[in-house]
PADREN-321203 format. One record per residue (C-alpha): z negated, x, y negated. Coordinates in steps of 0.1 Angstrom, whole numbers, padded with zeros to 4 digits, always signed. Example, Ala and Ser with C-alpha at 12.3 -4.5 7.8 and 13.67 -1.06 7.14 Angstrom:
REM residues 2
-0078+0123+0045/-0071+0137+0011/
***
This chain:
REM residues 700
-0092+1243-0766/-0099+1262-0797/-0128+1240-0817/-0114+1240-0859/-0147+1248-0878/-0156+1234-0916/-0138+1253-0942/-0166+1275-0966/-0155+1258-0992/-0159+1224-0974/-0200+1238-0967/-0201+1243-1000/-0194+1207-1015/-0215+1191-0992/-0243+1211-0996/-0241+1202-1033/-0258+1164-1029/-0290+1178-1007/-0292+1207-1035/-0296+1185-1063/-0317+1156-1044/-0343+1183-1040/-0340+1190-1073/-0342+1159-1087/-0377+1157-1065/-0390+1187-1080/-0378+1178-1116/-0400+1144-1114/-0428+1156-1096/-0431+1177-1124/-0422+1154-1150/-0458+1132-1131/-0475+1161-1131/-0472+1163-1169/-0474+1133-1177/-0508+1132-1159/-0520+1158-1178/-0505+1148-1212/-0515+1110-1204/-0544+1111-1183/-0567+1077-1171/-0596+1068-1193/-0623+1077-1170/-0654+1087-1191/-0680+1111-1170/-0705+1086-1180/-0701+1044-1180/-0715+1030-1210/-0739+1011-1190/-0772+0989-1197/-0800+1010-1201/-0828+1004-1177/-0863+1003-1168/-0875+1009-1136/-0911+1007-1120/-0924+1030-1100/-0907+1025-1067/-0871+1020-1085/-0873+0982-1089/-0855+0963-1116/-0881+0958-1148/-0856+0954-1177/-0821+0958-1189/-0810+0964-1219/-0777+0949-1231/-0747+0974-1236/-0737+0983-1275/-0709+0957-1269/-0733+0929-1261/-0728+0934-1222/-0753+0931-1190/-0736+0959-1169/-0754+0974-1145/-0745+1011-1130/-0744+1005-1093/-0742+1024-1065/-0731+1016-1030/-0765+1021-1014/-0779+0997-1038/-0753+0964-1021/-0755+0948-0994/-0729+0964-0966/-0714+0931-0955/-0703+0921-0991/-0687+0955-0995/-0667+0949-0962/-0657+0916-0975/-0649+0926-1008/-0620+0956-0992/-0611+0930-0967/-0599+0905-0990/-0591+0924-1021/-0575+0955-1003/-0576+0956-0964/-0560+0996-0966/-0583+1004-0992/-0597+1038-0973/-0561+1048-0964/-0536+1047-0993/-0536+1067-1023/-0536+1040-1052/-0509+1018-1042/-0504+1002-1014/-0462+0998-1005/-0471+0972-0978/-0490+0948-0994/-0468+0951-1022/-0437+0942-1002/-0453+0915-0988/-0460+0904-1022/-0426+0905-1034/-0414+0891-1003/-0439+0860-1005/-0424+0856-1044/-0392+0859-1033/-0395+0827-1012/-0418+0805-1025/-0409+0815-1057/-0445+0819-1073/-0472+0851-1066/-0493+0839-1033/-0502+0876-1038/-0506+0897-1061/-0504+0930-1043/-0532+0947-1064/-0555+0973-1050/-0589+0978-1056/-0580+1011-1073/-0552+0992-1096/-0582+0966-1102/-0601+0994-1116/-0573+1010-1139/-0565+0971-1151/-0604+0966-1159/-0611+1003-1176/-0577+0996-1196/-0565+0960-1200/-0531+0949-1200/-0517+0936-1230/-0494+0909-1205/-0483+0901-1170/-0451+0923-1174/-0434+0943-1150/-0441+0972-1173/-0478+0966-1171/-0476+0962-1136/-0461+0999-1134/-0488+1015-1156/-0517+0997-1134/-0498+1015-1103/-0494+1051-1124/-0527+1046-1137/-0544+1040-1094/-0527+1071-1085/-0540+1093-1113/-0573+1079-1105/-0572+1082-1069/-0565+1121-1073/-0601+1122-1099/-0619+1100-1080/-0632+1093-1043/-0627+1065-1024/-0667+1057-1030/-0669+1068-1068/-0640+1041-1071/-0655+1013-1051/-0685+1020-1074/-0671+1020-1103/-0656+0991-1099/-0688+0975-1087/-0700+0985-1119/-0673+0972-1141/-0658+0941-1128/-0658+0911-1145/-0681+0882-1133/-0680+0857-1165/-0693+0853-1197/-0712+0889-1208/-0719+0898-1169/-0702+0931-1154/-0705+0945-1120/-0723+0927-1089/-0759+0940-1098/-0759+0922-1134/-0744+0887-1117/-0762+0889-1085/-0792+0891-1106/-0779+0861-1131/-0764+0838-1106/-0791+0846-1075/-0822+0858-1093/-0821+0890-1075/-0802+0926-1061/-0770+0925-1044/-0791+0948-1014/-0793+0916-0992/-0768+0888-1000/-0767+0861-0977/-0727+0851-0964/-0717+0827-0990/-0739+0847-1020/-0713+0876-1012/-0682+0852-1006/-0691+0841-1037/-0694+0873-1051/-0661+0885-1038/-0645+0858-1052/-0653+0858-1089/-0637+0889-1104/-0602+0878-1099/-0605+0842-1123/-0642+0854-1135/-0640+0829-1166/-0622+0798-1146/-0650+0804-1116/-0681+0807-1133/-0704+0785-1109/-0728+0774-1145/-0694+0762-1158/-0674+0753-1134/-0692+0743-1099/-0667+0726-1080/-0643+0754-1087/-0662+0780-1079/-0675+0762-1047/-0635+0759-1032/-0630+0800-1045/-0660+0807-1021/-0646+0789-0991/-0610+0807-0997/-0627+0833-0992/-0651+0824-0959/-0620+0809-0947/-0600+0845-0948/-0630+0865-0934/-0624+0843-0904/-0586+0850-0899/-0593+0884-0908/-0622+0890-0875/-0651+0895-0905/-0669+0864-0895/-0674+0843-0865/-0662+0806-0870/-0697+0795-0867/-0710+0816-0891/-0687+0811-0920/-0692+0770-0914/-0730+0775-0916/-0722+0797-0947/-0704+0765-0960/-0725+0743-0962/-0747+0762-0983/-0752+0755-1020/-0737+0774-1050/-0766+0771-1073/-0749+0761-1111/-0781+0780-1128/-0775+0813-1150/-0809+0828-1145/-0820+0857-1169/-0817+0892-1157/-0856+0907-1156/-0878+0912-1188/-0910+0923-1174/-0932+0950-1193/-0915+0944-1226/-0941+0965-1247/-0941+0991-1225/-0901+0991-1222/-0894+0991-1257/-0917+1021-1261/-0892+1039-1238/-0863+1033-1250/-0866+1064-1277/-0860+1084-1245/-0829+1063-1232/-0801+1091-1223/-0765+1074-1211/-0766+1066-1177/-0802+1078-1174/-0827+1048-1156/-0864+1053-1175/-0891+1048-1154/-0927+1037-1161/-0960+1037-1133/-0957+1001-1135/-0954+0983-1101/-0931+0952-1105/-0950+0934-1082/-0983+0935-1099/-0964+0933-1137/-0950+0900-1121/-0983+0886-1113/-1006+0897-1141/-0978+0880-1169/-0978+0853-1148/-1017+0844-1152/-1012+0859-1190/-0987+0830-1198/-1011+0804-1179/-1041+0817-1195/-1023+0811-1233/-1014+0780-1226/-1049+0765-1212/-1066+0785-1240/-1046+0771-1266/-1016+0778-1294/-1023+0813-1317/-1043+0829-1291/-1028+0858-1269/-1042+0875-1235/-1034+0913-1230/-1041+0927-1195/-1041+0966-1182/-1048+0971-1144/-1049+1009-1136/-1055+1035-1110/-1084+1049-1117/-1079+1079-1094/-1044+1087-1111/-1047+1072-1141/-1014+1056-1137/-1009+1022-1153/-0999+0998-1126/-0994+0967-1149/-0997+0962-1188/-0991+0932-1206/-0992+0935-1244/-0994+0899-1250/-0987+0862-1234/-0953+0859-1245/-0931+0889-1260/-0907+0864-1278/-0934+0840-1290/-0937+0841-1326/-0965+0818-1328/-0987+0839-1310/-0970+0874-1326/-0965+0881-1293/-0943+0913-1306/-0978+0928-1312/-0992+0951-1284/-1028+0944-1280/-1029+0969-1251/-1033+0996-1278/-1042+0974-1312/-1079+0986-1324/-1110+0957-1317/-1144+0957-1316/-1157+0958-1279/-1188+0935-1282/-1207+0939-1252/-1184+0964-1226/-1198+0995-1238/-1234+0986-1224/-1229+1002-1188/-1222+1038-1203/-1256+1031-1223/-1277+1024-1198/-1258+1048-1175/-1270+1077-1201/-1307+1066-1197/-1306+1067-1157/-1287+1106-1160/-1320+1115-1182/-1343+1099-1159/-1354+1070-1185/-1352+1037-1162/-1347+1026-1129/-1333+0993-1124/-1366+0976-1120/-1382+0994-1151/-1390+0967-1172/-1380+0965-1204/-1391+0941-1236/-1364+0914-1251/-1384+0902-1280/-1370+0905-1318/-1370+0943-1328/-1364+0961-1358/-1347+0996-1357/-1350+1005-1394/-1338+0976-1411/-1311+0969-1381/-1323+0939-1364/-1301+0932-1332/-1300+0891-1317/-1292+0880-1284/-1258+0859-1282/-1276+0826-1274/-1302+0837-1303/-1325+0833-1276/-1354+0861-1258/-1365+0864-1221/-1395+0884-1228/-1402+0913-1200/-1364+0917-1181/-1359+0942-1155/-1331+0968-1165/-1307+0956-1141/-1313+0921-1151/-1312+0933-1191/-1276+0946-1183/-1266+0916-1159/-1272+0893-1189/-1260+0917-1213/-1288+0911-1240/-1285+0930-1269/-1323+0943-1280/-1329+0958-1247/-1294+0977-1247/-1306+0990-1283/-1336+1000-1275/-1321+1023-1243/-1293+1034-1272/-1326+1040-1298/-1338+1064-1266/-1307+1083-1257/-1287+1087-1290/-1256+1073-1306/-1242+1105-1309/-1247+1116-1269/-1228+1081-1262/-1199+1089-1283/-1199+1125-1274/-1196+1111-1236/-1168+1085-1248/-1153+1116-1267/-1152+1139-1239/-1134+1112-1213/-1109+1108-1236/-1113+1085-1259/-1122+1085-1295/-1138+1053-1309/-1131+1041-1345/-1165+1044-1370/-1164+1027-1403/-1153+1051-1428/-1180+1075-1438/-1206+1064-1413/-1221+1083-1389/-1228+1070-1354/-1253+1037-1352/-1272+1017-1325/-1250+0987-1341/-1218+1004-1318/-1242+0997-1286/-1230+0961-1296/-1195+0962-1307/-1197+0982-1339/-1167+1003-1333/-1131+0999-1331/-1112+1004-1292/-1084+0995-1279/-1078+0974-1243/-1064+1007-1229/-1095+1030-1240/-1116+1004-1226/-1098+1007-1191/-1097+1043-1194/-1135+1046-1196/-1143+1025-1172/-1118+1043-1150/-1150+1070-1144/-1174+1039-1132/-1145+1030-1105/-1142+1070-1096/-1171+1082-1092/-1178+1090-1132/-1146+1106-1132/-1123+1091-1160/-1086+1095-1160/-1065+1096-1188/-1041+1068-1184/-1006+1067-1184/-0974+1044-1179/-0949+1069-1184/-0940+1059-1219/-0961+1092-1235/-0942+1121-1246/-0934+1143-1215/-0963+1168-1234/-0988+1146-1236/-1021+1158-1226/-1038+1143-1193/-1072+1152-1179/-1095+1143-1161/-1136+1145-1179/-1171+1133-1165/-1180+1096-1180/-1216+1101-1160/-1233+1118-1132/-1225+1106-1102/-1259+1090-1089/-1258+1071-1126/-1227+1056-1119/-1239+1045-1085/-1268+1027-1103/-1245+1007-1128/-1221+1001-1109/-1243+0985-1084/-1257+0964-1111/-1223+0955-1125/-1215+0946-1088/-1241+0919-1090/-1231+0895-1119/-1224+0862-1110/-1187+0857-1113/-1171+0828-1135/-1173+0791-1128/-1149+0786-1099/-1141+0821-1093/-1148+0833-1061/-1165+0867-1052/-1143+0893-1048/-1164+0925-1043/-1157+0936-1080/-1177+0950-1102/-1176+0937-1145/-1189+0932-1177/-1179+0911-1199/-1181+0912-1242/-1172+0891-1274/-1173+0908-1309/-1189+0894-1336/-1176+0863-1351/-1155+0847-1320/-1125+0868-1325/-1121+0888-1293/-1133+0879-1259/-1129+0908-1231/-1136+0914-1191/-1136+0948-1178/-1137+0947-1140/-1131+0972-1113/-1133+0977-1072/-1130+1009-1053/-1101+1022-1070/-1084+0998-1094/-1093+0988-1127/-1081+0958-1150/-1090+0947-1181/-1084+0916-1201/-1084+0905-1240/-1084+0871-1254/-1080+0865-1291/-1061+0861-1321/-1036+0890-1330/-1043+0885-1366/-1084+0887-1355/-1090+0849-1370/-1120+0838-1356/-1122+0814-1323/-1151+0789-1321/-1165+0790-1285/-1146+0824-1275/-1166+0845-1255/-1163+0872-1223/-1176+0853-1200/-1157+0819-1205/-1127+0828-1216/-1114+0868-1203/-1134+0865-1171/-1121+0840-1153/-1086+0857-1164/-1096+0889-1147/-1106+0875-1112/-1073+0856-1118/-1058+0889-1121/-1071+0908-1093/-1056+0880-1071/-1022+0878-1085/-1015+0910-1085/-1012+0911-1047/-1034+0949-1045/-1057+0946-1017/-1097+0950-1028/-1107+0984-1023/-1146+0984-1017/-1170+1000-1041/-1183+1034-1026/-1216+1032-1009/-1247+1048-1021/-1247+1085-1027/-1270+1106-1007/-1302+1115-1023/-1301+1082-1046/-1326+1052-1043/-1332+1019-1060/-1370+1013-1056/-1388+0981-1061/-1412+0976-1091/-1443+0978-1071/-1429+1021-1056/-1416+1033-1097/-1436+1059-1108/-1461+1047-1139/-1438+1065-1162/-1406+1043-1150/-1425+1007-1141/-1416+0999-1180/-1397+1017-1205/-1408+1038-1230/-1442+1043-1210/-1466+1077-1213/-1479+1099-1187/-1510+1075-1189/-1488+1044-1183/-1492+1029-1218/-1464+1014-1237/-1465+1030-1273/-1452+1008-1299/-1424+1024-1318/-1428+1024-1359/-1399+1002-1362/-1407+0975-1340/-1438+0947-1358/-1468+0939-1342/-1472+0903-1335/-1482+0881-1363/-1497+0845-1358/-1474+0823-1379/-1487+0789-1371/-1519+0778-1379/-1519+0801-1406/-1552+0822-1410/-1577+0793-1429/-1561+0763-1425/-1575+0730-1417/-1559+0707-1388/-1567+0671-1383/-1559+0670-1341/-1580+0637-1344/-1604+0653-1320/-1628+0623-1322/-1609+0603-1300/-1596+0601-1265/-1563+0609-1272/-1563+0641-1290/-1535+0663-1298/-1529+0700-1288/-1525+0724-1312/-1489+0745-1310/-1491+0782-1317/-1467+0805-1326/-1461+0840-1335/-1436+0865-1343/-1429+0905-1333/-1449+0921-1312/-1437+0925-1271/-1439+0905-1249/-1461+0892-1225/-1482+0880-1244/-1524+0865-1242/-1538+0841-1261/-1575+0836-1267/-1591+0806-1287/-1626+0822-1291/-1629+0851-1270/-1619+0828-1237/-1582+0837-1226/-1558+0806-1222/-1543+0797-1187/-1518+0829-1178/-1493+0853-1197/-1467+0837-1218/-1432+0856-1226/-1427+0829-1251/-1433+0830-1286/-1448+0798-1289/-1482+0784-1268/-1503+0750-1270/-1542+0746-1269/-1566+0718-1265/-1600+0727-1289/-1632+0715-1272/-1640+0695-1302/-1643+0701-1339/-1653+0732-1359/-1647+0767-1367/-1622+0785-1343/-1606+0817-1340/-1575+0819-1323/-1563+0860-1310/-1529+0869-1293/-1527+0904-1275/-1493+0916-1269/-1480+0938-1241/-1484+0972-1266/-1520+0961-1270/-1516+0951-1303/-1538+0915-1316/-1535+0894-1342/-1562+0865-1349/-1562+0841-1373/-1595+0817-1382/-1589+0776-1387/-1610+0745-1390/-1603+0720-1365/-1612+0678-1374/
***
């Protein structure tokens, strides 16, 4: 049976339809193509993102709100916590990794659930039409806007990976008030990075974006409690989460507290933000661990010190030179302390905490031991007469005990010996370039806070006692990317053993425990800054206490009011004590009785003499004055002794009351003597130079 085939022209006609369906595909797969290029997604290269500050390791130290007045936080995928990520696709978009933009399933399911309920159980949205919606909001909940949203997901999913998306919209979803992306409302609603949430932190998390305003837990607890078990509750059906852990995850608490994202090293943070490039992190040498602890003890210290007064702190590496915690002042934002101010780097007068590098000098040029003795008595160096804080003498002092107690004539008298200039050459050389009075050349009066530094020169001195007399430049990463660091000798390395054994020695503050540091202490003339300089093996910190606007502070001094501060300091900032290095080879500390008879006291000769200097008096017998007449009532039983006192000359010193010495050497200025009995006396004092003075009275 012959089989009829189709007609050509029949073959023709009906190939017409499949002709023009292909056609029609190619005409609107061109028409999307131009459209994509004519109408392309707004996706910037860079997000316009907080700018940030990190420390040293990466961690957090300050945000910066956006132009727009927004805390959003670039984040990447490394920087959440895995488990949130897979509950966030899970309940947001379960086909995330496989579709191109839009998902047809959940879509039809969406439409289907509408379709007989009558309302949206679901809205169908993927995580890549989230992204389009939050980059480009809708103007309504139209059909039309529904479209774009899809458009929009598959233009971005042909720019974009499936991780650049995720992170993106990590980055920019919406999480209430001013807070966008995870990072900026894990930190406000947890106090910390989304890198380890715990299982109702992240259900919580995943749940805010889609009513962000409506589930704010500082607004609206209750609400934002029920969103979080939704979403526990679907991580179970879905096989995320055991029963038993999602219940346990329950019955946590949703804390209602908007904490405030991190504001540590604000001084320092400002300073970089001159170098701020879009999407660029600055980073500083800080560690946040130690900048948490050290404005921690600042903001105590202020408030037990009292209002108007501030505390700076610098804690370096003094091998480095790197600045592992700087705090300008108590409180950045307190205006009654004008804690804007950066007293890191504001110009004081030292007081007392340039002494080491004094007496460090005179052991490089072979001047003193530690047990040289040395005179604190009243001096004059050319019309410059230096006094002890307390106003007070202690006679002969050894030199470690003349630094330990940081009395002022016997540091002069070492700065008479060695030269101002030397000492601020030496300062000059490490780095640091102290402020003279305009016009005026180097004086003994800087030996004692006559010079303007700043907390950070301080620290970078002392650097070279913590490093073998090697001082670092410091630096927090702030400086130009130029800036000029070296390293320069502060002192030989046997002088630095010698001081900073001695430093290692003083007592620590009332109620401070030892902590094998080494420090000095200072307060500048008139009360108006107190400091502590202290350092172990490696680290140094220093502390200032004071006034910003340098008002004077009745009863501010080192020793009270820094010191205690910088023990506090080396506690809180959690860095373990690195011991001071043991004694070099080749250096001694001999007792008095084995120095040498030019090093048993300072400024002796060959012949073990002292020489009195032409500026310093010779001791002058002020009461009974040469002639007088005393009534001591020496006729009867009960007689009175007869006080003598002197002035200048150095100390010990020996009294005679006619040729026969009185009982012992005195270091004190004053002395009593019982006469025999009436008459002519006359009365001799021989100081430790050699030098007498006699005056002749008439005792009754």
């Amino acid at each position: 049976m012959a089989i009829a085939l189709p007609s050509r022209r029949f073959l023709r006609r009906a190939a017409i339809p499949s002709i023009s369906l292909a056609g029609f595909l190619a005409l609107l797969a061109l028409t999307l193509w131009q459209l994509d290029r004519v109408f392309p997604p707004p996706l910037p290269e860079k997000l316009a993102v907080s700018t940030e500050v990190l420390d040293r390791d990466g961690q957090l130290l300050r945000a910066f709100a956006t132009s727009d007045g927004y805390w959003r936080l670039e984040t990447r995928l490394d920087q959440v916590d895995k488990q949130f990520v897979d509950m966030l696709v899970t309940y947001e978009d379960k086909r995330f990794w496989d579709h191109d933009g839009v998902d047809v399933l959940a879509l039809a399911r969406a439409a289907g659930q509408f379709a007989t309920s009558g309302r949206i159980v679901s809205g169908g949205s993927t995580l890549s039409m989230q992204l389009a919606r939050v980059i480009e909001p809708r103007d309504s909940r139209s059909l039309g806007s529904k479209l774009k949203q899809m458009l929009r997901a598959i233009q971005i999913e042909r720019r974009l990976s499936k991780r650049e998306i995720l992170e993106r919209y990590l980055t920019l979803a919406p999480y209430g008030g001013n807070l966008e992306g995870v990072r900026a409302a894990s930190l406000a609603y947890f106090g910390k990075e989304p890198k380890r949430l715990t299982v109702s932190e992240a259900a919580l998390l995943v749940a805010l974006p889609q009513l962000p305003e409506k589930r704010r837990p500082d607004r609206n607890l209750k609400i934002a409690h029920a969103a979080r078990d939704r979403v526990l509750t679907r991580m179970v059906s879905s096989g995320l989460l055991g029963e038993r852990e999602a219940a346990r995850a329950a019955l946590d608490d949703v804390s209602e507290l908007r904490r405030s994202l991190p504001a540590l090293a604000a001084h320092a943070a400002y300073a970089m933000l001159p170098k701020a490039a879009p999407g660029q992190p600055l980073r500083l040498t800080i560690r946040k661990s130690v900048q948490e602890g050290l404005e921690q003890v600042a903001r105590d210290a202020a408030t037990r010190l009292g209002p108007r007064l501030s505390v700076a702190m610098v804690l370096a590496d003094s091998r480095t030179g790197d600045i592992l915690g700087e705090v300008g002042s108590a409180n950045y934002f307190d205006a009654s302390r004008s804690g804007w101010i950066d007293m890191t780097r504001t110009v004081r007068s030292p007081g007392s905490t340039l002494k080491p590098f004094i007496y460090g000098l005179a052991f490089e040029q072979g001047l003193v031991a530690q047990e040289t003795l040395i005179e604190d008595s009243p001096a004059d160096f050319g019309g410059y007469r230096p006094k002890n804080f307390d106003m007070g003498y202690q006679g002969d002092v050894s030199i470690r005990q003349a630094l330990q107690l940081s009395l002022n004539v016997p540091a002069i008298r070492v700065l008479d010996a060695v030269g101002p200039a030397r000492l601020m050459a030496r300062f000059r050389q490490a780095g640091v370039t102290p402020i003279l009075p305009v016009n005026e050349a180097p004086g003994l009066a800087i030996g004692l806070g006559g010079v303007g530094v700043t907390l950070r020169d301080l620290v970078q001195l002392y650097t070279g006692l913590a490093n073998g007399g090697k001082a670092n430049t410091l630096h927090d990463g702030a400086e130009p990317v130029n800036a000029e660091r070296s390293t320069a000798t502060i002192l030989d390395d046997q002088a630095n053993w010698q001081i900073t054994d001695i430093l290692s020695g003083v007592m620590p503050p009332q109620g401070a425990m030892q902590r094998g540091i080494a420090y000095k202490t200072g307060t500048s003339y008139g009360y108006r800054d107190a400091w502590s300089v202290g350092f172990d093996g490696r680290y140094v910190l220093g502390v200032w206490v004071g006034r910003p606007d340098a008002g004077a502070v009745p009863g501010l001094s080192g020793y009270v009011s820094a010191a205690p501060i910088l023990f506090e300091g080396f506690v809180r900032s959690g860095l373990a004590i690195v011991p001071l290095p043991s004694q070099p080879a080749g250096v001694s500390r001999p007792k008095r009785d084995d120095l040498p008879v030019t090093l048993a006291r300072f400024g002796a000769g060959a012949d073990g003499l002292v020489q009195a200097t032409a500026t310093e008096p010779a001791p002058t017998i002020i009461f009974p004055p040469d002639g007088a007449r005393v009534d001591l009532g020496t006729a009867s039983a009960d007689a009175s002794p007869l006080v003598l006192k002197l002035q200048g000359g150095r100390a010990p010193f020996r009294w005679l009351a006619n040729g026969k010495p009185l009982v012992g050497i005195d270091r004190r200025r004053t002395a009593t003597w019982q006469p025999d009995g009436a008459g002519y006396s006359t009365l001799t004092v021989i100081d430790a130079a050699g030098r007498a003075a006699s005056v002749k009275v008439f005792v009754e």
